[in-house]
MDTraj code that builds the backbone (N, CA, C; nanometers):
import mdtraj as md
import numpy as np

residues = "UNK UNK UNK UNK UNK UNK UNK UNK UNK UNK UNK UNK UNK UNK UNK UNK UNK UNK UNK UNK UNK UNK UNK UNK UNK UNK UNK UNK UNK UNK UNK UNK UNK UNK UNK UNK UNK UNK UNK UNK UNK UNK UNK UNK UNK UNK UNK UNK UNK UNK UNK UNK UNK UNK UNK UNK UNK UNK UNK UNK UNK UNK UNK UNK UNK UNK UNK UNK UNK UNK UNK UNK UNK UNK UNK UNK UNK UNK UNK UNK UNK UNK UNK UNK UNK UNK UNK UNK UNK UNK UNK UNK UNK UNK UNK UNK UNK UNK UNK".split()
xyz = np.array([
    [4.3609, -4.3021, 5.3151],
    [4.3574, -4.3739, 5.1899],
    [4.3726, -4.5229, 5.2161],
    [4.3104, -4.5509, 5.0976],
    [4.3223, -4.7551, 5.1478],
    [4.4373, -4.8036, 5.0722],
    [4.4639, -4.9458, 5.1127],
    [4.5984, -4.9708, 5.0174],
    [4.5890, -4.9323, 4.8842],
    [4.4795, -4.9668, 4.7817],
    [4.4795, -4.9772, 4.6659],
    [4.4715, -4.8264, 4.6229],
    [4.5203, -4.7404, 4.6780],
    [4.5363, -4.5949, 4.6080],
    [4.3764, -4.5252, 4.6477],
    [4.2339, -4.5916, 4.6598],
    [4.0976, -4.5009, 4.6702],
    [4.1337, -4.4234, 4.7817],
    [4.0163, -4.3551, 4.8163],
    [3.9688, -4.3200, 4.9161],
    [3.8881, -4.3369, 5.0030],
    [3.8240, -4.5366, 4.9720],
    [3.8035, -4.5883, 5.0368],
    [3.5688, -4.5319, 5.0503],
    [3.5319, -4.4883, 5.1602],
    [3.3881, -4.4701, 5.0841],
    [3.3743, -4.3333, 5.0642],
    [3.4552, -4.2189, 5.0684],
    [3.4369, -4.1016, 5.0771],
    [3.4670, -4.0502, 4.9085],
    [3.4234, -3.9830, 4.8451],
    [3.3905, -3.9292, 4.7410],
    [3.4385, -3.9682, 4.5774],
    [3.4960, -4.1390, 4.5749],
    [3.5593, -4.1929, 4.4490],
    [3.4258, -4.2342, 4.4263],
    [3.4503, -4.2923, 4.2822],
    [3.3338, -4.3724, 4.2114],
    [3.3011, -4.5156, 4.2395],
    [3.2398, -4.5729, 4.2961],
    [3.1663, -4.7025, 4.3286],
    [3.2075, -4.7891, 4.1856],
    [3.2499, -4.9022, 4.1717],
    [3.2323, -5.0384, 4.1102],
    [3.1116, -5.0440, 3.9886],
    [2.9977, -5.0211, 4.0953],
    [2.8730, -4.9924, 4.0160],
    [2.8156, -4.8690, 3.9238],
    [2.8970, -4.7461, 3.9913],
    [2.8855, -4.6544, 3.8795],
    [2.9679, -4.6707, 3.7847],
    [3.0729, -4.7375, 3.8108],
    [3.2128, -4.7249, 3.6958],
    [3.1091, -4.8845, 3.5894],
    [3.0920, -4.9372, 3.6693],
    [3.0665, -5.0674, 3.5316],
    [2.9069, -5.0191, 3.4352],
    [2.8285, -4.8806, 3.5108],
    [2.7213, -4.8253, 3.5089],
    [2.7558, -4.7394, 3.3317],
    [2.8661, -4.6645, 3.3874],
    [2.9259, -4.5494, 3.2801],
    [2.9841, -4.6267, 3.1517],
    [3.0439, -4.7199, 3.1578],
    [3.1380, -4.8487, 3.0694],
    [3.0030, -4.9100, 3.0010],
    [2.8656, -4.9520, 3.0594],
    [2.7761, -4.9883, 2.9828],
    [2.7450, -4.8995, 2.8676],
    [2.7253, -4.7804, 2.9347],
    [2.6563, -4.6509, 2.8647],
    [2.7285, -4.5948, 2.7550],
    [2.8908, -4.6037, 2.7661],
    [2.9688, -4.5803, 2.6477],
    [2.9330, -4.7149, 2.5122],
    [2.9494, -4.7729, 2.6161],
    [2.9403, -4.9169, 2.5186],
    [2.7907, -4.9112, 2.4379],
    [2.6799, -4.8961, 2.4902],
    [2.5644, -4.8580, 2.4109],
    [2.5658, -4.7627, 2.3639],
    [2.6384, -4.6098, 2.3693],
    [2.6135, -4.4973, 2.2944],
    [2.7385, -4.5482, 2.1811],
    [2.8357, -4.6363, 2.1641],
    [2.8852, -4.6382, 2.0294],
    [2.8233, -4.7353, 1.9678],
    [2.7831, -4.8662, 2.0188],
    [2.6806, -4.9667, 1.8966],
    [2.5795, -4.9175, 1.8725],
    [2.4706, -4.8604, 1.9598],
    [2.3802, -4.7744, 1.8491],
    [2.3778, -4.6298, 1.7621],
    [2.4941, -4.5903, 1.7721],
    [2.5636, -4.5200, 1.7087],
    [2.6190, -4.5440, 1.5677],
    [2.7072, -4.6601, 1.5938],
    [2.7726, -4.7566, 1.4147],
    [2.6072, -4.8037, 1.3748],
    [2.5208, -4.8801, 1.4428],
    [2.4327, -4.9069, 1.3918],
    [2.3307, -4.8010, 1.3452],
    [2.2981, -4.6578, 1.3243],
    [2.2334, -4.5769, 1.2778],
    [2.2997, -4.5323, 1.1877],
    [2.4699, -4.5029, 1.1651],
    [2.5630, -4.4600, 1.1222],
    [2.5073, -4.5762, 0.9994],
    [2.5686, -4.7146, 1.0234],
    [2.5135, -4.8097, 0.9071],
    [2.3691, -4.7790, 0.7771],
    [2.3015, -4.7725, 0.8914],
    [2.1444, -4.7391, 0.8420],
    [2.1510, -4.6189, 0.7361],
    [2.1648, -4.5365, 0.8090],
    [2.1760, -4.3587, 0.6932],
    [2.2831, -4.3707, 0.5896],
    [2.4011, -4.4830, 0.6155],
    [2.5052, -4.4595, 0.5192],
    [2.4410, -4.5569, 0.3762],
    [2.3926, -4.6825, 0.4745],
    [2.3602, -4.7906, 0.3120],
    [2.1979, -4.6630, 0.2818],
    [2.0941, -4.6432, 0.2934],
    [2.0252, -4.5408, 0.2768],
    [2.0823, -4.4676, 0.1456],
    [2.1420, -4.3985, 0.2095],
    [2.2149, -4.2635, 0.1099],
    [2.3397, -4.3478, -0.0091],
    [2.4092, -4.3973, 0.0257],
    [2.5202, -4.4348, -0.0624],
    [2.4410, -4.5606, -0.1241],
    [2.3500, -4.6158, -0.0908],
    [2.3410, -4.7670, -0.1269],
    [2.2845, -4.7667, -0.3239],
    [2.2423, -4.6557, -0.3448],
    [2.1999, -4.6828, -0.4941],
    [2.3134, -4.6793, -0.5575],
    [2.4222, -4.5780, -0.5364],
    [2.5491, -4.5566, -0.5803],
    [2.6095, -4.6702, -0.6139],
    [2.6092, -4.7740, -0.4630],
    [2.6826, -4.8836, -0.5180],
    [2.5964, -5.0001, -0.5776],
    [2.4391, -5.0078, -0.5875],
    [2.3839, -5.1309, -0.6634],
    [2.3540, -5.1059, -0.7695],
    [2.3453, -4.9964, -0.7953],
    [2.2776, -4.9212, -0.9726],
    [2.4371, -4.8540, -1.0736],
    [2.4414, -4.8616, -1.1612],
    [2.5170, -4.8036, -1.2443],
    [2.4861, -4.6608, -1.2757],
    [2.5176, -4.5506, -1.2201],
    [2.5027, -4.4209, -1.1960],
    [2.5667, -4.3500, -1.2594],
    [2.5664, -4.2107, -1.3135],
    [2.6630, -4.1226, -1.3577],
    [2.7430, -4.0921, -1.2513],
    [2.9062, -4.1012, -1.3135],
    [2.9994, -4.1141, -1.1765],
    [3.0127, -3.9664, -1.0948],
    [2.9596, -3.8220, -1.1360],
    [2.9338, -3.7448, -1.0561],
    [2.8138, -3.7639, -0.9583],
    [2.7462, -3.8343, -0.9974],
    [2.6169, -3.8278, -0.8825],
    [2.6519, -3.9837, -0.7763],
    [2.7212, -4.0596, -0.8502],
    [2.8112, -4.1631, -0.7743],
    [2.8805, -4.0732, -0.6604],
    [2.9767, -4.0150, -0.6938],
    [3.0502, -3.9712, -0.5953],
    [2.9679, -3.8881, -0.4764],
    [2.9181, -3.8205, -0.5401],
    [2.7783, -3.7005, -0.4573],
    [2.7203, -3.8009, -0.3343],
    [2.6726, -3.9210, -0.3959],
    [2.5988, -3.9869, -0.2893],
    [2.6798, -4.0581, -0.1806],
    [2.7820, -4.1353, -0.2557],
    [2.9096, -4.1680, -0.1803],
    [2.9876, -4.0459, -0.0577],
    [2.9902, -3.9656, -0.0967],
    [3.0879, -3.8494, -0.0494],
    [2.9738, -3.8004, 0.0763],
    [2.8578, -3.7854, 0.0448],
    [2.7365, -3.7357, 0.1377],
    [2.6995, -3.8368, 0.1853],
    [2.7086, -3.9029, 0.1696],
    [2.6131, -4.0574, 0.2556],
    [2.7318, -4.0664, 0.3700],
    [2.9132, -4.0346, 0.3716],
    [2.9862, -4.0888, 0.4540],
    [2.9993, -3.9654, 0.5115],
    [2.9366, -3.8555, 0.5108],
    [2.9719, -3.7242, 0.6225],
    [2.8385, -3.7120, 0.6676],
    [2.7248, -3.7462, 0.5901],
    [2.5906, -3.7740, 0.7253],
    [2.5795, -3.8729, 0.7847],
    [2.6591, -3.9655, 0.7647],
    [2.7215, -4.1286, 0.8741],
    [2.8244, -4.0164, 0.9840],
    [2.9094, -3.9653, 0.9712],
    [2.9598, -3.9456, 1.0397],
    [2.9520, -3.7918, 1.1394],
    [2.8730, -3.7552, 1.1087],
    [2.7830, -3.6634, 1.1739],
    [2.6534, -3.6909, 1.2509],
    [2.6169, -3.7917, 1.1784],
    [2.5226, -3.8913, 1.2772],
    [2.5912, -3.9523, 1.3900],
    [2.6988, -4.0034, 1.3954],
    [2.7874, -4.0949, 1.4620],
    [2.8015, -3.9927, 1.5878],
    [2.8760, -3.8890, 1.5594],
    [2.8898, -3.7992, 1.6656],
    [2.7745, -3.7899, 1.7608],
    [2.6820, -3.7158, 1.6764],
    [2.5378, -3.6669, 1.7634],
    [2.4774, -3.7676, 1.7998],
    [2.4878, -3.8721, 1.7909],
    [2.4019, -3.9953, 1.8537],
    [2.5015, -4.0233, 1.9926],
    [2.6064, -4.0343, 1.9746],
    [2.6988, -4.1007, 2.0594],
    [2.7235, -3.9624, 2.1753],
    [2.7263, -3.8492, 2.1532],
    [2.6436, -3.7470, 2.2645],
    [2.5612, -3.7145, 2.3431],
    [2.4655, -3.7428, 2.2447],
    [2.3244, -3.7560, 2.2921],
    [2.2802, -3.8367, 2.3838],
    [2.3049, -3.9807, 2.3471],
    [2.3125, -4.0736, 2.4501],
    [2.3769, -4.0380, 2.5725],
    [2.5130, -3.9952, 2.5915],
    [2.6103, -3.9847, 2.7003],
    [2.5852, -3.8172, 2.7917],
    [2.5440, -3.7744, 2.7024],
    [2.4368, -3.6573, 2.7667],
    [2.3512, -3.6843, 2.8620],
    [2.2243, -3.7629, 2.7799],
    [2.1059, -3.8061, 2.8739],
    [2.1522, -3.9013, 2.9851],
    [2.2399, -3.9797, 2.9946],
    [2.2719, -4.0719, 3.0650],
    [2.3068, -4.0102, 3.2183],
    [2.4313, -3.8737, 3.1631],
    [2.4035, -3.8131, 3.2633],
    [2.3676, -3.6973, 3.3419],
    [2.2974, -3.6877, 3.2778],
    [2.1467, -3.6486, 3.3633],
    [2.0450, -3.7020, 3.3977],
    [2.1027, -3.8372, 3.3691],
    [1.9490, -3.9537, 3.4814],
    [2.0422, -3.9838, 3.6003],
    [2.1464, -3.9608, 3.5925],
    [2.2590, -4.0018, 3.6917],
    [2.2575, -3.8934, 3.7871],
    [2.2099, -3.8124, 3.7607],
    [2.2011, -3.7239, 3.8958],
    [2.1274, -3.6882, 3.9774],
    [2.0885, -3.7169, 4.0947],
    [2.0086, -3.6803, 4.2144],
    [1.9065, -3.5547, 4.1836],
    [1.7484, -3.6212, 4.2246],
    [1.6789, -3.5209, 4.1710],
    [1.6706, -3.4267, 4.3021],
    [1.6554, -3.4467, 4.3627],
    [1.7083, -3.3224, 4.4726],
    [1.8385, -3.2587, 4.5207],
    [1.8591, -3.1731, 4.4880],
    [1.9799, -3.1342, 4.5386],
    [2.0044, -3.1324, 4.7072],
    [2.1743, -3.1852, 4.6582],
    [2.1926, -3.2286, 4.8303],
    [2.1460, -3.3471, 4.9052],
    [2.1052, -3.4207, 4.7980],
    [2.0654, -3.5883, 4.8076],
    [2.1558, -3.6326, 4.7212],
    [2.1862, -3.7862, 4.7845],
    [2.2635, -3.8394, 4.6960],
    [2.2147, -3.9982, 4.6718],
    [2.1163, -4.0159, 4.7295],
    [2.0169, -4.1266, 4.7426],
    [1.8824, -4.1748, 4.7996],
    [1.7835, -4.2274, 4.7552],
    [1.6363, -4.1891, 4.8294],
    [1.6426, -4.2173, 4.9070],
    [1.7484, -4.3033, 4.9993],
    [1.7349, -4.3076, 5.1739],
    [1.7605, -4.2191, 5.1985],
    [1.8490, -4.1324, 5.1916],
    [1.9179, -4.0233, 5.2669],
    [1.8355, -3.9799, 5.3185],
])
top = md.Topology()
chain = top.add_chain()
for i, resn in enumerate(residues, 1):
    res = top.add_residue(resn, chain, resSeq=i)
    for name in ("N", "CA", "C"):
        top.add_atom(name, md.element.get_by_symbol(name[0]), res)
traj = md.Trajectory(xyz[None], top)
């Protein structure tokens, strides 16, 4: 082991995968709030610019913020899903195209 606690080049995560994975979170939650945004003003947005009957107010309100947040989930998966599975070696037992 090296001073700083790794294991030095044998089987920890590289610098570059760690700042690799930290991008990928970071893009699967902003385009995430930002679709989340989109479907919520979408669905809730007449509710709040039009004067509505307050049951169909609430209806759109109440549904516009659980398909925001069901969107939120599955986007922010989805992304972190695919990500890794581009992250992994298309041959097995390779761990890089020099090898």
């Amino acid at each position: 082991m090296d001073e700083h606690g790794g294991t030095g080049s044998g089987g920890g995560r590289g610098q570059a995968e760690r700042d690799a994975i930290t991008v990928e979170i970071g893009y699967a939650l902003c385009s995430a709030a930002f679709a989340t945004a989109v479907v919520f003003g979408a669905v809730a947005g007449p509710a709040l610019l039009f004067a509505l009957p307050g049951a169909v107010e609430t209806v759109l309100v109440r549904g516009g913020g659980v398909l925001a947040g069901v969107l939120f989930a599955v986007r922010t998966v989805s992304v972190l899903v695919r990500f890794r599975r581009a992250a992994q070696p298309s041959q097995p037992g390779r761990t890089s195209p020099d090898s």
